[in-house]
N, C-alpha and C positions, 0 to 999 in steps of 0.2 A: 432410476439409478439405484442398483444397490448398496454398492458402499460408496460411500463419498470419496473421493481423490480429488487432491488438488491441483495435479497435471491439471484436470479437466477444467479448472477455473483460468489458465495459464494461456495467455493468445500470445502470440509474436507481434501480433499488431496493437497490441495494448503495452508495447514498453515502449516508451520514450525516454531517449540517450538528452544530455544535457538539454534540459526544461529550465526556463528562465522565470524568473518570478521574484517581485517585490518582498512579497510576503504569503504566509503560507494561507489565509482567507483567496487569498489570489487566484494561489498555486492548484486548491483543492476546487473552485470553482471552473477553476479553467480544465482540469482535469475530468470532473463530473461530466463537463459539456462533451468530454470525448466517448465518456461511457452513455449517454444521452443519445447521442448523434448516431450511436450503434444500435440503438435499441434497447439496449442493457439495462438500464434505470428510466424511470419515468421524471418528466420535469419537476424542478423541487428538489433531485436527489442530493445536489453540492449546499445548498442551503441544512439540509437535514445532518449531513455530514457536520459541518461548521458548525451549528447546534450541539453536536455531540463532542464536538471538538472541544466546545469554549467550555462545559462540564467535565468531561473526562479526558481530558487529555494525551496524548499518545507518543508522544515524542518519547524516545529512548538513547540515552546517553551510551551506546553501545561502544566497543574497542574496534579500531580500523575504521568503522564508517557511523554516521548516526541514521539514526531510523525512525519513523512515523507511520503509524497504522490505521488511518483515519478509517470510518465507518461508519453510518448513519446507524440510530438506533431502531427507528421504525425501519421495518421492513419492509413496509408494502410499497418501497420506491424503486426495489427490486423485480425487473420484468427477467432476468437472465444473469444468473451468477457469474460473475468474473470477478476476478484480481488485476489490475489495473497497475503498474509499475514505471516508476521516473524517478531518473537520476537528476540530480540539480548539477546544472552549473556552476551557481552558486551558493550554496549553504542557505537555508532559509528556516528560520526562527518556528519554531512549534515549542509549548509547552511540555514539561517534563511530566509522563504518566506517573500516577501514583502521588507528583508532587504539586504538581499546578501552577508553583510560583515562579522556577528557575527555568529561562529560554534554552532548548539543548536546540544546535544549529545545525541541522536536520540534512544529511548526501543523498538522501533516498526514502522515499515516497512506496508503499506498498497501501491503493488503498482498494477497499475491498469493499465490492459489490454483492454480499452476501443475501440468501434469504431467512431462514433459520437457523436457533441460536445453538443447535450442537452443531451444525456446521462451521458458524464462528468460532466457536470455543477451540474445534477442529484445527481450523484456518491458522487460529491466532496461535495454538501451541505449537502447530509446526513453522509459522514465521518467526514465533521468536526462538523457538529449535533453532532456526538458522542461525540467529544474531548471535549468538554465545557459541558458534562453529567458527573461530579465526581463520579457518584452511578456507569455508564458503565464503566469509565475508570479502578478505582477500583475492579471490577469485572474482565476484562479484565487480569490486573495485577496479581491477585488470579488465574488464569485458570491454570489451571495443565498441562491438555494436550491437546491435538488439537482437541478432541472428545468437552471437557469443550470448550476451544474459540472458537469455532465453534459455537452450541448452544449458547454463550453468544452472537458474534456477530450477529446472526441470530436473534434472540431476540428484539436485539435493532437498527439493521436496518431495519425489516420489518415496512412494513407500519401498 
């Protein structure tokens, strides 16, 4: 791959429309298992995530929706890059980045099956490029089904 594009992390079958969940340890194992099941990450990978979770935390207090960017730190859980996408049903508790202490109660799930870190750094400034976009987030929020969020995201993360 020459340049990196985040289309290309982007599947339609990797978003799920209202995802149910206790809590976000829950949320993000039960989502690993779909990135798992695909081939995408190797066994281990929601555990690694949750580990990076409980240290660096990702929640983002964003305007119109909230947001979480979980990621495993080690990479080598990574067998196939993707971004992985769900919307909650209902709101579920992640810690605030940067802060650690204060619960932001989280609409939407971007987690990301990356392998190296200019990739991420990549990944992560055009996802939060989005969040601070009120026209995408908006839109986002409006998507019906995973056919619509898909198309929206693809939209607004290509270059």
């Amino acid at each position: 791959m020459d340049k990196f594009k985040i289309e290309d992390l982007l599947d339609e079958g990797l978003i799920f429309m209202d995802v149910e969940a206790p809590d976000s340890e829950t949320l993000l194992h039960s989502l690993s298992d779909e990135l798992h099941s695909r081939g995408y990450v190797k066994q281990g990978y929601g555990d690694a995530v949750i580990r990076r979770e409980r240290i660096y935390p990702t929640g983002l207090p964003t305007n119109i929706m909230k947001v979480a960017v979980p990621h495993a730190i080690e990479r080598d859980y990574v067998l196939e890059p993707r971004v992985l996408v769900a919307t909650l049903k209902n709101p579920v508790a992640f810690k605030e980045m940067g802060d650690g202490e204060r619960d932001v109660m989280v609409d939407i799930v971007f987690l990301l099956a990356v392998c190296g870190s200019n990739d991420q750094l990549t990944i992560l400034q055009k996802i939060v490029g989005l969040f601070s976009d009120t026209d995408a987030l908006s839109e986002i929020r409006q998507a019906e089904n995973r056919t619509s969020l898909y198309q929206i995201l693809k939209k607004h993360l290509s270059d």
